[in-house]
C-alpha positions in Angstrom: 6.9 -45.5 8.6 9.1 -43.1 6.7 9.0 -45.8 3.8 5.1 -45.2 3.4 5.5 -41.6 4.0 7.9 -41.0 1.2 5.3 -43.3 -1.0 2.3 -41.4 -0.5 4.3 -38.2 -1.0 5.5 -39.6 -4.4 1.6 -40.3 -5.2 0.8 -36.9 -5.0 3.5 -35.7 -7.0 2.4 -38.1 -9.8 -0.9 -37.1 -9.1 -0.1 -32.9 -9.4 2.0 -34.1 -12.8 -1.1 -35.9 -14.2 -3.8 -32.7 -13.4 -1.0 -30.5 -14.4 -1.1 -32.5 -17.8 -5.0 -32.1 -18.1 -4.8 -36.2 -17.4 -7.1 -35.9 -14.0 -9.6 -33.5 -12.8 -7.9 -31.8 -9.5 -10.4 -32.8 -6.3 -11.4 -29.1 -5.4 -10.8 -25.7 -7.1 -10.1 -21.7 -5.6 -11.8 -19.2 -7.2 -11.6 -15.7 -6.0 -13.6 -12.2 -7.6 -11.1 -9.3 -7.7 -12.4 -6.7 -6.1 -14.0 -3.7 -7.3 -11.9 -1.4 -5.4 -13.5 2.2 -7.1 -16.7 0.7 -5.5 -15.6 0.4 -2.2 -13.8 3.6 -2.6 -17.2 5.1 -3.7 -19.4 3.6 -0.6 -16.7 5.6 1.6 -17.5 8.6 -0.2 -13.2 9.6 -0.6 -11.4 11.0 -3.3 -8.7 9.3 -4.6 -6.2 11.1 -3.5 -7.5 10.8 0.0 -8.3 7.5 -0.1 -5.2 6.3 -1.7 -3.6 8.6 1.4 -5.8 7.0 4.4 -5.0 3.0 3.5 -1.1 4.0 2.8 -0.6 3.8 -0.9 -0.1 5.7 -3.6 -2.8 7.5 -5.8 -1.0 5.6 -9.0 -1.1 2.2 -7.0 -5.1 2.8 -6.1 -5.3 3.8 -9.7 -3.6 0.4 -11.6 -6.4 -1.3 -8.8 -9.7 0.8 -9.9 -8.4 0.1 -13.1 -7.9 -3.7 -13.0 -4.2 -3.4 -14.4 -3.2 -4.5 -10.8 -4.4 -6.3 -7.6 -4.3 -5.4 -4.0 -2.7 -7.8 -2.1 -1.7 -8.4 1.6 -2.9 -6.3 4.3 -4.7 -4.1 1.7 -6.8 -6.7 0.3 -7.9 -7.3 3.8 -8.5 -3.9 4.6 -10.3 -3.7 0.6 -12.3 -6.5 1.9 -13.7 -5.9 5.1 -14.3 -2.2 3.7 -16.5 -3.9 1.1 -18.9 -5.2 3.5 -18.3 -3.0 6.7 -17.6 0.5 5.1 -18.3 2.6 8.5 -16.5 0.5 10.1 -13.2 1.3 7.9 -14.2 4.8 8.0 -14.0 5.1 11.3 -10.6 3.5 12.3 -9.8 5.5 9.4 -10.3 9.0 10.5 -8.5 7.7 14.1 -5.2 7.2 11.8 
């Protein structure tokens, strides 16, 4: 059994090394939009500062983000994201914090 295992994990690593080289077409591809985190800002209706304050980062992090120099990641791309499509929601728990 461990024979067969070892072989088909050699089969993918030949296989990654040939769609690495542009040789094979991988099976399935990610794609992910950045967010548009001055929009979600906007449907909140907060400044900057404030906003920046409320989610725990810095006006010159939220900043690098509206600006697309930088990307949220981690809990605040969560938080970005569910703001996106649930803004009162956010704004609520928000103004609890």
């Amino acid at each position: 059994m461990e024979k067969e295992l070892f072989n088909q994990l050699l089969e993918s690593v030949k296989e990654a090394g040939e769609i690495n080289k542009g040789l094979k077409a991988p099976s399935r591809k990610f794609s992910y939009s950045p967010l548009d985190v001055k929009a979600i800002r906007n449907k909140l209706h907060y400044s900057q500062a404030k906003f920046a304050m409320l989610i725990g980062v810095s006006p010159r992090t939220l900043q690098n983000w509206e600006q697309g120099r930088r990307q949220p990641v981690g809990p605040a791309q969560v938080l970005l994201r569910v703001a996106s499509s649930n803004p009162k929601a956010v704004q609520k728990a928000l103004a609890m914090g």
